[in-house]
N, C-alpha and C positions, 0 to 999 in steps of 0.2 A: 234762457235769454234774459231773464229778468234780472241776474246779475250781471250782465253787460251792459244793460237800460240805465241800472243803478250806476255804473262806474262815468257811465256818460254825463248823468246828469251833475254827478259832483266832480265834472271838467271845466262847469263852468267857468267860465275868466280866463279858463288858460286853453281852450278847444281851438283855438284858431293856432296859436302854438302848437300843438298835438297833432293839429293836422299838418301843418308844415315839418312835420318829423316825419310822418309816415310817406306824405308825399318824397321830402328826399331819399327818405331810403328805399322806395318801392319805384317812384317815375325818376330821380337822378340816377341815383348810385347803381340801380340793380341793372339799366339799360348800359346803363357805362361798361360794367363788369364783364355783357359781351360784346360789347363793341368793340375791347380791346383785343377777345382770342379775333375777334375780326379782322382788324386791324394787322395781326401777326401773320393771321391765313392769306391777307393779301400780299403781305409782305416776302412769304415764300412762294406765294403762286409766281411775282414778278422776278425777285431775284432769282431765285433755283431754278423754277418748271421757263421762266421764259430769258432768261440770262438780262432782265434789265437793272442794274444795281442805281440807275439813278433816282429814284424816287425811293431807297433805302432811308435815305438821312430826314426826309417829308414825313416817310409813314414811321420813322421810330421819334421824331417830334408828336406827331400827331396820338402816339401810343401813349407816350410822356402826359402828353394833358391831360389827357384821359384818366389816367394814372392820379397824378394831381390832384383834377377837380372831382374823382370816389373820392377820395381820403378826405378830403373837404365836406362833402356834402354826407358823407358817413360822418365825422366827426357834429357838424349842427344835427345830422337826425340823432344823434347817441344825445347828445346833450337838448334837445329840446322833449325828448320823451322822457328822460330821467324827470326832466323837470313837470312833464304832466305827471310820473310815475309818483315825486315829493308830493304835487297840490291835493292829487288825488287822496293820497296819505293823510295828510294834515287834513284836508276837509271831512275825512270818515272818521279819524280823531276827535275831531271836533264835536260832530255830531253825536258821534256815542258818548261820548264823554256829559254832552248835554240830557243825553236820553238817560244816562246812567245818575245824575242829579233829579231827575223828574220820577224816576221809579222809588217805589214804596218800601217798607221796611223787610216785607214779606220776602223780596225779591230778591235781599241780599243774606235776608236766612237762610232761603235755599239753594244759595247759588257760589259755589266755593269761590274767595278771593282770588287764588292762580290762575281758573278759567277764564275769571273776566281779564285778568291781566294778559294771559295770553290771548285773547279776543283784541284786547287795546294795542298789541305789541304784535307777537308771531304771524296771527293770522292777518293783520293791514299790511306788515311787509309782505305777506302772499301777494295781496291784491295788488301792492304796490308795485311789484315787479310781472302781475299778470298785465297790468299797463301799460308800465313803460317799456315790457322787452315782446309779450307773448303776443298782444292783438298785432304787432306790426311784424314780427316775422309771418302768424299767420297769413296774412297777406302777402307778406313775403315769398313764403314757399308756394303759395298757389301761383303767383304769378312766373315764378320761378321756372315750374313747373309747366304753363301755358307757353312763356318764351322758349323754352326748350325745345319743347316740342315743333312748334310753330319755324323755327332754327331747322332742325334737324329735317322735316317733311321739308322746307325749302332745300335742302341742301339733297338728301338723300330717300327717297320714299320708300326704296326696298333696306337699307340698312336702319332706318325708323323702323317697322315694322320688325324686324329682325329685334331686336333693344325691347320693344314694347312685351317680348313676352316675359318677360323679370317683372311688367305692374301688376301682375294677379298673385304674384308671388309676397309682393310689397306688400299688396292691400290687405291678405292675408293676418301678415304681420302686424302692420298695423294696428288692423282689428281687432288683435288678442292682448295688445299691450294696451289699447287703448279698457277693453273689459278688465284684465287683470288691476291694471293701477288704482282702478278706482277704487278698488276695497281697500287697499293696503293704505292709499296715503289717509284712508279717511280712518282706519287703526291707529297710525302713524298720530296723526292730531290728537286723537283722543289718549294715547301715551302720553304724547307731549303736554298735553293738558293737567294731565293728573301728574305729573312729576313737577309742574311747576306750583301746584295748590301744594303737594306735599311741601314742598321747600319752601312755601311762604306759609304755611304754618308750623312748621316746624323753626325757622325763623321767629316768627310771631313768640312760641311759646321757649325759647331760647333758657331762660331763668330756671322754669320745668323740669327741663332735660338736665339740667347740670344739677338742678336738688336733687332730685332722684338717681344722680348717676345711670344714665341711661344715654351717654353717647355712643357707646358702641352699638346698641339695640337701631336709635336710629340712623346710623351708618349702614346696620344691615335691614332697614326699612329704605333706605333710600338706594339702594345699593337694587334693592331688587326694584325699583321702579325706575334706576336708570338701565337696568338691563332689559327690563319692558320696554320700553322707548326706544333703547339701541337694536335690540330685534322685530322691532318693528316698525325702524328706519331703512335698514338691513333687509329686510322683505319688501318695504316701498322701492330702496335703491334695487334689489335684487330684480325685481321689473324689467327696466330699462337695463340692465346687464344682461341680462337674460334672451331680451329681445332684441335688443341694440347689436348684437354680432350677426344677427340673421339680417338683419340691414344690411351691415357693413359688409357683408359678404354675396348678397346680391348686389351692391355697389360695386363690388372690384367682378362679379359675376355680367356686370352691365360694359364694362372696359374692355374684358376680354371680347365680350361679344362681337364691341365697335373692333377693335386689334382684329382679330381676326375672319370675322367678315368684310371690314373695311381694306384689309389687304388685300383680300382677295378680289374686291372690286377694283382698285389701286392694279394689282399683276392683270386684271382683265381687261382693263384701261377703259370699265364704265364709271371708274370714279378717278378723281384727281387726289394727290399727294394733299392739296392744300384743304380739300375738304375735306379728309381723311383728317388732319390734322386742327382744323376744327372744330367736326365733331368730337375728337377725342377731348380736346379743351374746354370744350362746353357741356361732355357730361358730364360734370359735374353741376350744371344745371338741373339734372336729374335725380342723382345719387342726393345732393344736398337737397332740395325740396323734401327726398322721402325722410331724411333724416332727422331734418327739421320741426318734421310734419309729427319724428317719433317723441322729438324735446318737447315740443308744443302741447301734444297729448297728455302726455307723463307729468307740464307744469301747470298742466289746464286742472287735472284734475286733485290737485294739492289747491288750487286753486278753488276748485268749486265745494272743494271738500272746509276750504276756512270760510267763502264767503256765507255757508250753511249755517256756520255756526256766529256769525258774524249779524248776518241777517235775521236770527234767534232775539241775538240780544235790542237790535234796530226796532225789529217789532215787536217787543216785549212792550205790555200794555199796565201804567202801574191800574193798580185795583183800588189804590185810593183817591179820585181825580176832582175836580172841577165839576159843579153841577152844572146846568144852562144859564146861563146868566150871573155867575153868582155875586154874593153883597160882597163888595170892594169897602171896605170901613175899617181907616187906619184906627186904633186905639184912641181915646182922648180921657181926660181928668176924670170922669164919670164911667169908665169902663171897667170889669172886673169882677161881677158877678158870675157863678157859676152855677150851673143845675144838674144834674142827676136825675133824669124821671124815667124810673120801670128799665134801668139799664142791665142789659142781657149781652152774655158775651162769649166765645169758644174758639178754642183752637182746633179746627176739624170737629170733631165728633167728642171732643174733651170739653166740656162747660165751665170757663173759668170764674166768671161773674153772673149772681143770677137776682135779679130784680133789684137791684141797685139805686136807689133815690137818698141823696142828699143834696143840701145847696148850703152856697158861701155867698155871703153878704159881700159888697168892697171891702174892704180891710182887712175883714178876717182872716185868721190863722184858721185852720184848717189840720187835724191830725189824723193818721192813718196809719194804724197798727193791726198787726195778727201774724199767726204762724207764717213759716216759708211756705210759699207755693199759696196762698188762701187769697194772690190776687191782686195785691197793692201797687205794684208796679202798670199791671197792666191795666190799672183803674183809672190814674195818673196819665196814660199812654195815651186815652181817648180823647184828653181835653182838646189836645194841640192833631186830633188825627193820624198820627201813628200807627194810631190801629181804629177802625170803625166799630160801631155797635151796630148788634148784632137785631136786636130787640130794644126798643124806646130810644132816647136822644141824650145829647148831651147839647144844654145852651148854656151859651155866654152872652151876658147881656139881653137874656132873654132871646135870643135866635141858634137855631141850633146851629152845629159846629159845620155841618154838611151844606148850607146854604151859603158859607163865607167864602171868598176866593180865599185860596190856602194858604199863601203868601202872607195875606193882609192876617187871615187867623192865628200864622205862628210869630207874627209881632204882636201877638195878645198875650203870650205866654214865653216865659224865659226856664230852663231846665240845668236842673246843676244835678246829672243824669245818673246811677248808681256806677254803671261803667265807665270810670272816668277813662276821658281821649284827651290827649293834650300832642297838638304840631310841634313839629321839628321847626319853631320858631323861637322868638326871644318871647319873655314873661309878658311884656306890655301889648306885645301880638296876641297870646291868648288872651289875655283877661276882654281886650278891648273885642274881639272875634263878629261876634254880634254889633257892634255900634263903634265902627272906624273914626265917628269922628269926636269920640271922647280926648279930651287936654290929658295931657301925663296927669295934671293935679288931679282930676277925675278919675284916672284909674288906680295911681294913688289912695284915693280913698275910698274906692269899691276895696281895695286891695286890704287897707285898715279895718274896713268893715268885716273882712272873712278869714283875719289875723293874719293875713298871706303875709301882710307889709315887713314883718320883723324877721323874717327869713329871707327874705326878698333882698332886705336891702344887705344884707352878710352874703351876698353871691360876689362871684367875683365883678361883675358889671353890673352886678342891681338889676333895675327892667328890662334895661338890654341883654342880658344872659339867654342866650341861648337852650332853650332847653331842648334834651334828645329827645328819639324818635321814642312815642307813649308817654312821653314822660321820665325815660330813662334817668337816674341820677336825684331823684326826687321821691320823700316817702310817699306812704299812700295818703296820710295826713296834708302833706305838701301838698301833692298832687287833688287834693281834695277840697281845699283853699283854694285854691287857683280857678279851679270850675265854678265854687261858690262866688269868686269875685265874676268871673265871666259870667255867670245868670244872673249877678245882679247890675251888672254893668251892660245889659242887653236895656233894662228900664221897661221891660214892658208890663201893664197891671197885673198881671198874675205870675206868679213866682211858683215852680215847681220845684220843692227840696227830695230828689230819693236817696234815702239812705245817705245823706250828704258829710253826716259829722261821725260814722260808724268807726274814722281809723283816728279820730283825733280826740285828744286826752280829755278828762272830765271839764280841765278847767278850763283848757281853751274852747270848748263847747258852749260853757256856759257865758263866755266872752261873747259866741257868736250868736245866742241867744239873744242877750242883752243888745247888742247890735242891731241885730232884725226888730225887736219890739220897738228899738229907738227912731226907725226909721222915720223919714218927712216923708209926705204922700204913701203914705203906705201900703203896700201892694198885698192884694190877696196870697196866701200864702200857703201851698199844701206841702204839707211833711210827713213826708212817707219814714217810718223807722223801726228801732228795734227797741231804744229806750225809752222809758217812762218821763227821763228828763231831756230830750227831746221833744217833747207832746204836751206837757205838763202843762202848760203856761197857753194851750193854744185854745181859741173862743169856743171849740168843741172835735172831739177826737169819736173817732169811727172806728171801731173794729171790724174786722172782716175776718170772717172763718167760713171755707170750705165754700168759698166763692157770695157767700152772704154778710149781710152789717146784722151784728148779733148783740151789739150795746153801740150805744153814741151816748155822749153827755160832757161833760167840763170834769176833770180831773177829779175833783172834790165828788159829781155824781156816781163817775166810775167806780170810784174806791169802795161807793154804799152799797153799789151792786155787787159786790163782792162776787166779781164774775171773773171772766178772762183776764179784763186789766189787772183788777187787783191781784190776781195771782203771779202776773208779773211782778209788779210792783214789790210784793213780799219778797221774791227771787234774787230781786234786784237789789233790793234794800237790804240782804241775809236775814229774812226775819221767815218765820212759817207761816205758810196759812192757816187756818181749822180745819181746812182735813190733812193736813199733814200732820197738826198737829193730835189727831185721833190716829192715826195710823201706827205713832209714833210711843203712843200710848197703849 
């Protein structure tokens, strides 16, 4: 019941609509539908059983409206539930969509892109249509059901009873379509689920697949996860095929019954022609309830089986949130200090970061280097909360990062991220992404600053050029400039570079070096990388090895230590270290 509470509550605005649907189609249209075999049974009891044909041309007028105003009032209930069926739709869109901006990073690591997309898609059209079609026939076939009956004991009390022995038969049935569907459609989903992450990573990685010549491999990957899903559509549909003929067949099992015990009443002359022929036009008041009753089941629980997973993501709780109260403090000309004290940090049971203490003054440049995997990225990650510490704090401006409202803390910090993202927009949409209401000339020359402008402007529309989806059509250099113009074009005092200038040439690096030392107000600045000429020039560089800082000092320091940097440094430079060069010897 608690997802029918939920679909109520996001009726509102349009509930008074919703109800004027179900109202027509359950107190109009369904009263109508026997008032006209009525209307026919009167019709033959006058003309035929008693030879009066002048009120013939009254009772097939009166049949005619009848006629008329169903179609009408079936027509507003179709069209005003469709319409609670859309708000419904759209306001559960909405909301997840909201929930899914408010969850943590963690949440979308683990949680493959096709799921949520079929969460955002497949599974609200469930609901959409458990809405606008399933809650009003339910009501439907029960009343259906109630009329009927209520019909029929007026009419005949020994041919009711006679009829009535086919319900234990129904309910039978019923009951086993209702247990069987449940498992199958809720297989059925979880098929359909993985075959839509398949294909949207498989999309995703597009470029991959053709390097490696591996289309036909994923043809036959995909090939068998659409025949998982078709067999196990095929067992959800097989359900209702299965069950649905033992319906159908105590339906025409329910006809014969009325035929011929009703004749026999009819030759005995305890029953009349016209109710004879009544009852036969109104069971289907019968037949349709139980069949109704078998759609209803069978789309109830494709239904309960999306809203499951629907409801997953609804209450999914991010892990990185809001403390009680927190400090709401937009950024000002004094902001931009950062701290490090005794930071500890892990992925599960793997320790990435371990005691970790450094601090940046305002202005400082900031360097961060060491092997793959020893850390860097996700040391970077902490400032803006991305990811939490584990053990000690991180403070900016002297307050730790956990007391800020999040919002107000991630305008402290701008990121030009190692995994470059760029929208399926034009160039002056990404760069400006963060801070809309920068001037062309402004973006312009965030754009000059991260050498994007002279590529930029050789597109075909310049700013306006649309760029594809990721970035399609753009090197990784290009596409690396473009994010570097976007975090700096964000202005907030701290500047986060990872791995920013790795696909771009010696000289245009040292372009954007020049650039950054040049800058007016100049923002704190960590630069996470691989080169020596990267780092070189910054107020003090950090190494990290094996989740610890194992040298720190200024360039000229590093090199006397003749420790990990400098053995870069030699590598980089083609020159040997001492002990390469004893080995070598």
């Amino acid at each position: 019941m608690t997802q029918i509470k939920w679909i109520f509550q996001h009726l509102k605005g349009c509930r008074l609509r919703y109800a004027m649907g179900i109202i027509l189609h359950n107190l109009v249209f369904l009263p109508l539908m026997i008032i006209g075999p009525m209307i026919l049974s009167e019709l033959i009891d006058a003309v035929y059983a008693n030879g009066n044909p002048d009120v013939a041309v009254s009772l097939l007028i009166k049949y005619l409206i009848v006629g008329v105003i169903g179609a009408v009032s079936y027509y507003g209930y179709a069209l005003l539930q469709d319409m609670g069926g859309a708000h419904v739709l759209a306001s559960f869109r909405g909301e997840l969509y909201e929930k899914l901006q408010s969850l943590s990073m963690n949440f979308f690591g683990a949680t493959r892109t096709g799921d949520i997309m079929m969460r955002l898609t497949g599974d609200l059209d469930t609901i959409r249509h458990f809405t606008g079609w399933v809650l009003s026939h339910f009501i439907y076939c029960v009343l259906l059901f109630i009329c009927g009956f209520a019909v029929f004991f007026s009419t005949s009390v020994k041919l009711t009873l006679i009829v009535m022995t086919t319900l234990p038969f129904m309910a039978i049935v019923v009951y086993k379509l209702r247990k069987h569907s449940s498992k199958y459609h809720r297989q059925w989903r979880e098929k359909n689920s993985s075959l839509n992450a398949y294909v949207q990573e498989n999309i995703a990685a597009n470029r991959i697949v053709k390097a490696f010549a591996r289309e036909k491999y994923e043809a036959g990957r995909f090939a068998k996860h659409n025949e998982a899903y078709r067999d196990a559509g095929i067992k959800a549909a097989g359900v209702w095929a299965h069950y649905g003929p033992y319906l159908a067949a105590l339906s025409n099992a329910l006809n014969i019954l009325i035929l011929v015990f009703g004749g026999i009443f009819v030759i005995n002359d305890t029953m009349s022609l016209a109710d004879l022929f009544l009852f036969y036009n109104l069971s289907w008041l019968i037949t349709d309830s139980v069949n109704i009753i078998g759609i209803v089941i069978n789309d109830s629980q494709k239904f309960f089986s999306s809203t499951h997973k629907v409801l997953q993501l609804y209450n999914s709780v991010a892990d990185i949130k809001n403390c009680e109260n927190p400090l709401v403090k937009e950024p000002d000309e004094n902001s931009g200090t950062v701290e490090f004290k005794n930071v500890s940090f892990a992925y599960g049971s793997h320790t990435v970061l371990k005691d970790i203490c450094l601090q940046a003054e305002k202005g400082q440049t900031i360097g961060i280097m060491g092997p793959t995997g020893s850390g860097k990225t996700t040391l970077v990650m902490l400032i803006a909360r991305f990811l939490d510490v584990h053990k000690g704090s991180v403070l900016i401006d002297g307050t730790d990062v956990k007391k800020y409202d999040l919002n107000c803390l991630r305008h402290h910090v701008g990121y030009a991220m190692q995994d470059v993202f760029l929208f399926s927009d034009n160039v002056s949409s990404n760069i400006a992404y963060g801070n809309a209401s920068l001037s062309d000339e402004e973006i312009k020359n965030y754009a000059v600053m991260s050498d994007a402008h002279n590529f930029i402007k050789r597109m075909p529309e310049k700013y306006d050029t649309v760029i594809g989806e990721r970035g399609v059509g753009l090197s990784g250099g290009q596409k690396q400039r473009i994010a570097l113009a976007r975090a700096l074009a964000y202005e907030a005092p701290i500047l986060v570079l990872d791995d920013t200038t790795s696909a771009v040439d010696m000289e245009t690096e040292h372009y954007i070096q020049e650039q950054l030392a040049s800058r007016k107000n100049k923002q704190t600045t960590f630069i996470v990388a691989q080169r020596i000429s990267s780092v070189k020039n910054a107020d003090r560089i950090y190494i990290l090895q094996d989740g610890r800082i194992t040298e720190s000092g200024t360039h000229e320091e590093l090199l006397a230590k003749k420790g990990y940097y400098y053995d870069i440094f030699c590598i980089q430079q083609g020159a040997n270290s001492p002990d390469e060069e004893e080995v070598d010897v």
